[in-house]
VEXVEXGU-300794 format. One line per 8 residues: number of its first residue (from 1); their letters; for each residue x, y, z of C-alpha. Coordinates in nm, 2 decimals, always signed. Example, Ala and Ser with C-alpha at 12.3 -4.5 7.8 and 13.67 -1.06 7.14 Angstrom:
1	AS	+1.23,-0.45,+0.78 | +1.37,-0.11,+0.71 $
END
This chain:
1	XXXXXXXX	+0.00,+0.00,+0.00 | +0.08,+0.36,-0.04 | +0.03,+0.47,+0.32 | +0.05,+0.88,+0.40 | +0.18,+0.90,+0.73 | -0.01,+1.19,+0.90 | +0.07,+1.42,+1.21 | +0.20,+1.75,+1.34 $
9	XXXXXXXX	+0.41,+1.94,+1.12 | +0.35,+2.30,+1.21 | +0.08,+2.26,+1.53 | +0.26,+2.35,+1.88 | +0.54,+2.45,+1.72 | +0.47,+2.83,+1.68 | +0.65,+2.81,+1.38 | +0.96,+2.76,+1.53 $
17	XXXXXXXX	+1.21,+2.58,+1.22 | +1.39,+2.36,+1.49 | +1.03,+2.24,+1.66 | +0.89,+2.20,+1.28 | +1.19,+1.98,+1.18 | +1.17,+1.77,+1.53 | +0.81,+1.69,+1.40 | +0.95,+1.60,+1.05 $
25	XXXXXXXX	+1.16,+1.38,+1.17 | +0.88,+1.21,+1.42 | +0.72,+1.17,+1.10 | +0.96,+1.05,+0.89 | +1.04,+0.78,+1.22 | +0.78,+0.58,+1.09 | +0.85,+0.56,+0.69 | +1.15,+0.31,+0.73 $
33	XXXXXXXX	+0.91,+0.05,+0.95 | +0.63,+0.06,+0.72 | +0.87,+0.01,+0.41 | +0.98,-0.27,+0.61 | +0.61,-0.40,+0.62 | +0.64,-0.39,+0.26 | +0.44,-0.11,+0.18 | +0.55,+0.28,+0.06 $
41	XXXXXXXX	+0.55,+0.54,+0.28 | +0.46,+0.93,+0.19 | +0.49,+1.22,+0.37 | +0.35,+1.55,+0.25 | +0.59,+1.73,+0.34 | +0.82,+1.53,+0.14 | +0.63,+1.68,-0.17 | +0.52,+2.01,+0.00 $
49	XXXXXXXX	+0.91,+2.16,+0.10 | +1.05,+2.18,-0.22 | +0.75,+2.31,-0.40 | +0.73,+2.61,-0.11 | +1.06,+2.64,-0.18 | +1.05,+2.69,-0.56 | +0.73,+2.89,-0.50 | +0.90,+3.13,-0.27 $
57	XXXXXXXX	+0.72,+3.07,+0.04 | +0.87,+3.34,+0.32 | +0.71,+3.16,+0.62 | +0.46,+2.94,+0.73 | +0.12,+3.05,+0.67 | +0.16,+3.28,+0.37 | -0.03,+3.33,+0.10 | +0.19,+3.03,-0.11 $
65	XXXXXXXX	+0.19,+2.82,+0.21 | -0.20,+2.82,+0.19 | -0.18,+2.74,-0.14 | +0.05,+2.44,-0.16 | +0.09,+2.29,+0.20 | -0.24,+2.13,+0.25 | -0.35,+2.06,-0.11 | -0.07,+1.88,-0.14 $
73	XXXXXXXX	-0.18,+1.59,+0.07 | -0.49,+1.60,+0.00 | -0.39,+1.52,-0.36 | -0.17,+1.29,-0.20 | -0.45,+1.14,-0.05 | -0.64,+1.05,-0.40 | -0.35,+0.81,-0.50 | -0.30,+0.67,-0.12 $
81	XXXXXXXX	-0.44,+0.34,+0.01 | -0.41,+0.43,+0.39 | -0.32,+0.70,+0.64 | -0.09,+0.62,+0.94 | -0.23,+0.89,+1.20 | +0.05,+0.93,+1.43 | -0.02,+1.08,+1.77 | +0.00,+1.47,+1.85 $
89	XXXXXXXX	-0.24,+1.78,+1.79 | -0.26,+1.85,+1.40 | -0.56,+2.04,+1.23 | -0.46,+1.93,+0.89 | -0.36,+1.56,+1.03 | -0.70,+1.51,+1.13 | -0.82,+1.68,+0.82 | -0.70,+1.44,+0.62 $
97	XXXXXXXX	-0.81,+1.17,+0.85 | -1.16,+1.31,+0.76 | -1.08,+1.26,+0.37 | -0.92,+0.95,+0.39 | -1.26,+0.81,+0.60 | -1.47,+0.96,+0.32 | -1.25,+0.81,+0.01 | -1.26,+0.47,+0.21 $
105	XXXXXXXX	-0.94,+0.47,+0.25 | -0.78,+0.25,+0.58 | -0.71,+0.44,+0.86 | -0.44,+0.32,+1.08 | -0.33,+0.42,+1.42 | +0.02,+0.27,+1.50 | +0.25,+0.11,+1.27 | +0.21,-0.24,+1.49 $
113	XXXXXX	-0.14,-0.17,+1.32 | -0.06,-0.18,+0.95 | -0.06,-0.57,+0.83 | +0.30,-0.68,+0.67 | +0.29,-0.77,+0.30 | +0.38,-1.13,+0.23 $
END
């Protein structure tokens, strides 16, 4: 499966660059183990970064922020088979927790959740 692992980015972190990247990296703490399971992880931020980047984004929250940081996973979220929700206050987490429910999509919890391939 093509699971997006979900969870705070930019919540609690007051937009703090070293808070944002300790959340990137809590994120990204679950790709290897689901690879593992067999499956292919995604992040949004993965895709997100380097388009805010290219599209000049000057801080979280701008006007190009709004326009490429949540759209891009729930675009994400049309190719995706499951969501890993991983634990911590997130609006657009639970936002697309909310999609992924109304595409059908599975909705895990934990990684110990997500069944290996094989």
């Amino acid at each position: 499966m093509l699971i997006l692992i979900a969870g705070p980015y930019r919540g609690g972190t007051n937009d703090d660059p070293v808070l944002m990247k300790k959340n990137l990296d809590f994120l990204e703490s679950a790709a290897l183990p689901l690879f593992r399971k067999g499956h292919v992880p995604m992040i949004g931020e993965w895709v997100a970064l380097p388009l805010l980047q290219l599209a000049g984004s000057q801080q979280p929250g701008d006007a190009v922020w709004d326009e490429i940081q949540y759209p891009v996973a729930h675009r994400l979220l049309q190719k995706c088979d499951a969501v890993l929700r991983l634990p911590g206050a997130s609006k657009g987490a639970d936002e697309d927790v909310r999609i992924a429910k109304e595409l059908g999509l599975m909705v895990y919890f934990s990684v110990d959740e997500v069944p290996e391939v094989g």
